[in-house]
N, C-alpha and C positions, 0 to 999 in steps of 0.2 A: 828488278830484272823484267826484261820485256816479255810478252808470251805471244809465240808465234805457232798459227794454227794453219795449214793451207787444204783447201780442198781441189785435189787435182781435178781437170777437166772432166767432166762426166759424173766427177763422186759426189755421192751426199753422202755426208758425215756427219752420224747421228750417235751419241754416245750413249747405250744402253740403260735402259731405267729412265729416261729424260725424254718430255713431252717431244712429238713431231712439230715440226714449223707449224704456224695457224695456214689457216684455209679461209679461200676466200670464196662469198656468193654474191652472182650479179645479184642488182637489185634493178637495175635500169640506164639506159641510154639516151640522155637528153641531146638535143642539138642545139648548142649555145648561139651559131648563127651561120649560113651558109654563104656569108658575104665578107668572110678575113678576108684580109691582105695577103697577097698570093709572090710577093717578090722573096725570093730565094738566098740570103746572102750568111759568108762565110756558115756556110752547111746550116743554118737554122731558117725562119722566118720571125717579122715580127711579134708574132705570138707565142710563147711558150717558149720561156729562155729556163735556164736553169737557175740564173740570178735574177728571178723576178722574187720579191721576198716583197708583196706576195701577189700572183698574178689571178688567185682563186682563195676567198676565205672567207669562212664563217664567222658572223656576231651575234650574238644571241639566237633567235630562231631565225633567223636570214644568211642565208650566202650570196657572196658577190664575185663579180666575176668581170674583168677588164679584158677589149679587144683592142685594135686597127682594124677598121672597116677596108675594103678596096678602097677607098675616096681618100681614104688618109686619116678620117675622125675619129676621135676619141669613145668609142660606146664602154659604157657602165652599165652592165646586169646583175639584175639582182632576183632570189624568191624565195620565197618561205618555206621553210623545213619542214616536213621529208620530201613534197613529194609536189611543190605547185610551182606553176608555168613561169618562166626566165619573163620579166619584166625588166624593157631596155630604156637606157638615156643616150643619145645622140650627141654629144657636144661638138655644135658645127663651126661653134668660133673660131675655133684653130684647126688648121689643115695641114696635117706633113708633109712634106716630101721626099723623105726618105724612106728608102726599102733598107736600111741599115738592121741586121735582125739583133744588134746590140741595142736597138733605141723603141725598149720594151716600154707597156704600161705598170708602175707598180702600184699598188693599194697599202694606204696604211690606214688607220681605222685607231679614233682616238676616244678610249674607253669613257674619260671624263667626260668628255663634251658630247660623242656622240658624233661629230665630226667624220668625214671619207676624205684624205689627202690623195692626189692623185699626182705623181710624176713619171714622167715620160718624155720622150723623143731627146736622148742624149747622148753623145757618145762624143767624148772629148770636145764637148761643147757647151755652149749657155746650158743650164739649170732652163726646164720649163716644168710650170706646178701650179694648182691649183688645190682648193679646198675649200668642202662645201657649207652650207651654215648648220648648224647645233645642230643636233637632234636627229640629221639623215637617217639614221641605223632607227629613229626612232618615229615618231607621227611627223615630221617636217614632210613637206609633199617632194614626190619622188618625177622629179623633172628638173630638166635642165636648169633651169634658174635659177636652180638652189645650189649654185656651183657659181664661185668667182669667178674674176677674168684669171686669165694666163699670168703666172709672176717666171721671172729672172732671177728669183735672190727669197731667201728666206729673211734675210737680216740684211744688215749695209754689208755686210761679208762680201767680197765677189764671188761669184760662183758660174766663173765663165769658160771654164774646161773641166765639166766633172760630167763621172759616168759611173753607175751601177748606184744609183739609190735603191735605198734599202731600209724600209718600216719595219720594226720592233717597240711594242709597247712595255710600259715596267706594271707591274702586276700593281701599283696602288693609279693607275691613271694613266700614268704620263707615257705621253708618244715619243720615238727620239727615230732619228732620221741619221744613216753613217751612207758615206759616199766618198768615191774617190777623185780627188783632183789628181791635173797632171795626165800622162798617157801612158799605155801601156811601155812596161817597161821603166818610167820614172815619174811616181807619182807616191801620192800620200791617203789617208784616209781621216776624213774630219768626222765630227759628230754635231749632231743641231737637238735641240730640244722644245718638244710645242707643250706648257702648260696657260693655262689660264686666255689662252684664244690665241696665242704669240709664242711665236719662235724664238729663239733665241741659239747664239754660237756656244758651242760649249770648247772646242777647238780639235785642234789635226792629235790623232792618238798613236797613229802608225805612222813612222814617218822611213820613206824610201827615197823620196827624191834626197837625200844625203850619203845616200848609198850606192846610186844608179841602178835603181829597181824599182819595182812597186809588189804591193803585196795584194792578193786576189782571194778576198772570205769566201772560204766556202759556206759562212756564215758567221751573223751573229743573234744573240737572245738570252733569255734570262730563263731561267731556272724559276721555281716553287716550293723547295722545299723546306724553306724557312720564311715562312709570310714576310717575318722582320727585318730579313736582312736576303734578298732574292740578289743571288751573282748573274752577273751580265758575264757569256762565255763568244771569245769569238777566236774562230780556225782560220789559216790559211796557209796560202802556197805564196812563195816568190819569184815572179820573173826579174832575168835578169836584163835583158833586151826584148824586144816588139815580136822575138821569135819562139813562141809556143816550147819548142825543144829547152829553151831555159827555167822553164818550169821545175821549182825543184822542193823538196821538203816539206814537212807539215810544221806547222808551228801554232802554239796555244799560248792565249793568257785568258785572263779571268779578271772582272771589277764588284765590289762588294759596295760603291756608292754611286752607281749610274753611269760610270766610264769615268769619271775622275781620275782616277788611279787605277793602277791598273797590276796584278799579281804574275807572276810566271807560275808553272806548274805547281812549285814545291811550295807557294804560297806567300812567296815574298814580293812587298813591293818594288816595282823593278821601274815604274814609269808615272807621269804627270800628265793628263791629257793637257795641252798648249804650252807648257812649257819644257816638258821633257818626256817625249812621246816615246811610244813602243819603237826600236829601232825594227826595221820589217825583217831582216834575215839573222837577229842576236842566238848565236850560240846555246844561249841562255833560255832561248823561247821555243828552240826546235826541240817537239817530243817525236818525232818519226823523222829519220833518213831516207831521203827519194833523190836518189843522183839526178841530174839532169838527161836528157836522151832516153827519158824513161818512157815516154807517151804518157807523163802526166798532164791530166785536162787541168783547166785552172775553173773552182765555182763549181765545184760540183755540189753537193748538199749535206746540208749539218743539222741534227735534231738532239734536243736535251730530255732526257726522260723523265719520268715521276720521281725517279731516287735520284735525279741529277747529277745523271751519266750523260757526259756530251759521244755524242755515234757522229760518225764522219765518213760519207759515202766519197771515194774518192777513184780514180779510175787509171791504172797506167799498165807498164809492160810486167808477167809474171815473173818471180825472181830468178826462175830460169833460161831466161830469152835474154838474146843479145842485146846492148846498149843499141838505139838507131835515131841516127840527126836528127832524120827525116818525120818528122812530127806526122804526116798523115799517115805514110806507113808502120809509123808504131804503133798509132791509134786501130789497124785493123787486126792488129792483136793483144790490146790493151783488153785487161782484165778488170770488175770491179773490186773495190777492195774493201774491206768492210775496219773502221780504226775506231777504238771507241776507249775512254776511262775512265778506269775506275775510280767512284768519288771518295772513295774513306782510304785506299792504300794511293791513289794520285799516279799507279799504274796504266801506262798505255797497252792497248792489244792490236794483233790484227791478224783478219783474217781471208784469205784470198778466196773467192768465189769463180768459178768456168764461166761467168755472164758477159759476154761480150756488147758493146754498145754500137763501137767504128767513130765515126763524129757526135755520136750521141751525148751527152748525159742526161742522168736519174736522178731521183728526189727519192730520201728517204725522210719517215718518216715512224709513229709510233701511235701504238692506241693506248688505252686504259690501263692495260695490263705492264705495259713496258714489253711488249712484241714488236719487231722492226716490219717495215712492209718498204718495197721500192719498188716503183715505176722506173722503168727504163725503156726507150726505144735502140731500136739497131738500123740506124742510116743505112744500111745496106738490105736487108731484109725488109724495112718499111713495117718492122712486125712489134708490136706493146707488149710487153713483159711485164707481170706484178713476180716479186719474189717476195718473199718470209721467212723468219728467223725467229726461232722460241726467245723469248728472255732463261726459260729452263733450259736449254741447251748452253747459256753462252754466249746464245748469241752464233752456234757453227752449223744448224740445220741450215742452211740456206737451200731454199726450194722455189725453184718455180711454180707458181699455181694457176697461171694464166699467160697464155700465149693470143695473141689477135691475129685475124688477118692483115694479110702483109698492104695494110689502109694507113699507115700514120706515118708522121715525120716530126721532125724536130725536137725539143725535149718538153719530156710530160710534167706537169705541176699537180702535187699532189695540195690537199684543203689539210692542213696539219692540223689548225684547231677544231674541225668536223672530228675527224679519225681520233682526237686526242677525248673529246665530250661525249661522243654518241657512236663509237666504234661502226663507223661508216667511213669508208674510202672513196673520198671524191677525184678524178684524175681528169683537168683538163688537159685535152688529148686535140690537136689539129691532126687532121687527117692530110695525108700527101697529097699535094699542091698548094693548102694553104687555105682557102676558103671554105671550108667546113672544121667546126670546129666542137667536137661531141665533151660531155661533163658525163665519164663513166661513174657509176654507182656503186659500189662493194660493199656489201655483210660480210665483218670478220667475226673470227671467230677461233681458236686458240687454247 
């Protein structure tokens, strides 16, 4: 049985005897660089998407941090933890020219080798990628020439209409890369795998182009809480056409051997990655109901916690509001939603929050404790929002604890692995227009 909690507009809902949301303290304000990419398109730029997975993150004592310069180049920063100066790389080999805000930089970070993978500039287009030699994260010198040329393809695979790569590492080493071919509305989602210097196809897991849809993660990752045997959990939504309004549903599976196989909720295998893939909209895979006309965004953010509870930041109309086509104007009264479950009863929850975004989306995320934290802007207000959420509550204190001036745009990227190791909230944050782009600071605390 489902458990449905709602907090009406205005209310915080706090269940007596149970801690308040954590609270959050600046620590500081960096400016990553005052020279983004300043072109505007479908309501974001290209900086700071909500499918950058990951556009800001930590490895060992270093965080790193991917833009678009104005010029179109690739810069990679990076600095040492807590508290020293953004050191930048240039990569002037390749020049974009698109202002497309789908054709972000993402960061993947391959724990074995020490490795920085870097892809970017794609939106129903060639695959472009690069990665740098051993050791980056580690004493290799921090300069551009420690970075390959530009590739096309990871493997002899084609890889000549995909968009939204996505870096996840598996907790003994291995790096794995999922991405979707095809376009919105009909397309599929593969998986790749880099050990031992090389890539390799592992094959398509989601398959929609057989259906006439494609399916839109609002995430995928692996869990920790059984060294031996770490599940790979990945969420999404389905569109059914290239029109936002068809966005519909949540859907969950789970893999116990690296995306091979793949489980549905209740723990049965249900799929073969390359030979008999997750159907994207099966009956079988949907744990939440979200009719279509709802102002569900597609991609908005999914975190796994210490006790490997998958949380799903997702954003549509409250169950009180009218159905509406019209995808922008649901969105200015789309709510965030908070869905998360539980891992030993395999119970879904959800709980509605008053936080409005407009075009926006949030990133959540979690510390130490298993405490929820999200960044979100409101395209309309131009204003940053952090909220929180007890783990003692539920999960229903949802509180705002920071409000910005009304300086920012686009969607904020939260450093999960920072706030998960050293309970510090890093939120790279672009400021409206596009060329300034600040790394906020937060002490939580809970």
């Amino acid at each position: 049985m489902k458990r449905f909690t709602t907090l009406a507009a205005g209310l915080l809902l706090i269940v007596p005897g149970q801690q308040a949301a954590p609270v959050v303290t600046a620590v500081s304000t960096t400016v990553l660089t005052t020279n983004g990419r300043t072109a505007l398109t479908y309501t974001g730029y290209m900086n700071g998407e909500s499918f950058q997975q990951d556009g800001i993150v930590t490895d060992g004592g270093r965080q790193y941090a991917a833009f678009w310069d104005s010029d179109g180049y690739v810069n990679l920063s990076r600095r040492q933890l807590p508290s020293g100066a953004w050191q930048n790389l240039r990569l002037t080999d390749y020049r974009t020219t698109s202002t497309d805000s789908h054709n972000v930089i993402s960061i993947g970070i391959a724990p074995a080798d020490g490795t920085i993978h870097l892809a970017f500039d794609t939106h129903s287009s060639v695959f472009r990628y690069r990665k740098s030699v051993a050791g980056l994260t580690g004493s290799a010198p921090w300069a551009a020439s420690s970075f390959g040329a530009v590739q096309s393809s990871l493997t002899s695979t084609s890889m000549a209409v995909v968009t939204y790569p996505q870096f996840f590492a598996h907790p003994d080493g291995t790096l794995q890369l999922a991405i979707r071919t095809g376009v919105s509305g009909t397309g599929d989602e593969v998986l790749y795998e880099y050990r031992a210097g090389a890539w390799t196809y592992v094959g398509e897991f989601i398959d929609g182009t057989t259906y006439n849809n494609n399916a839109y993660l609002f995430g995928i990752e692996y869990d920790n809480t059984d060294p031996a045997t770490p599940l790979l959990h990945a969420t999404w939504t389905v569109r059914e056409t290239s029109d936002a309004s068809t966005n519909h549903d949540l859907f969950y599976a789970y893999s116990r051997d690296k995306g091979r196989t793949w489980r549905n909720n209740a723990g049965t295998v249900v799929a073969t990655t390359g030979s008999s893939p997750l159907a994207s909209n099966a009956a079988g895979l949907k744990v939440w109901s979200i009719a279509q006309n709802r102002g569900l965004i597609n991609q908005e953010s999914q975190v796994v916690d210490a006790a490997g509870i998958v949380h799903v930041l997702a954003s549509h109309l409250p169950a009180s509001a009218p159905s509406n086509t019209n995808f922008t104007a649901a969105r200015e009264s789309a709510v965030l939603v908070h869905y998360w479950r539980d891992k030993a009863s395999k119970v879904w929850h959800q709980t509605y929050t008053p936080f409005l975004e407009r075009s926006s989306r949030g990133d959540i995320a979690v510390d130490a404790a298993d405490n929820l934290y999200v960044a979100s802007g409101d395209s309309s207000t131009k204003k940053l929002h952090i909220e929180t959420a007890s783990k003692a509550s539920g999960w229903t204190d949802w509180t705002i604890r920071y409000t910005s001036a009304a300086i920012y745009f686009s969607d904020p990227l939260i450093d999960h692995q920072r706030l998960k190791t050293q309970n510090v909230m890093s939120i790279f944050t672009p400021r409206y227009g596009g060329s300034q782009i600040d790394v906020q600071d937060w002490r939580v605390s809970g």
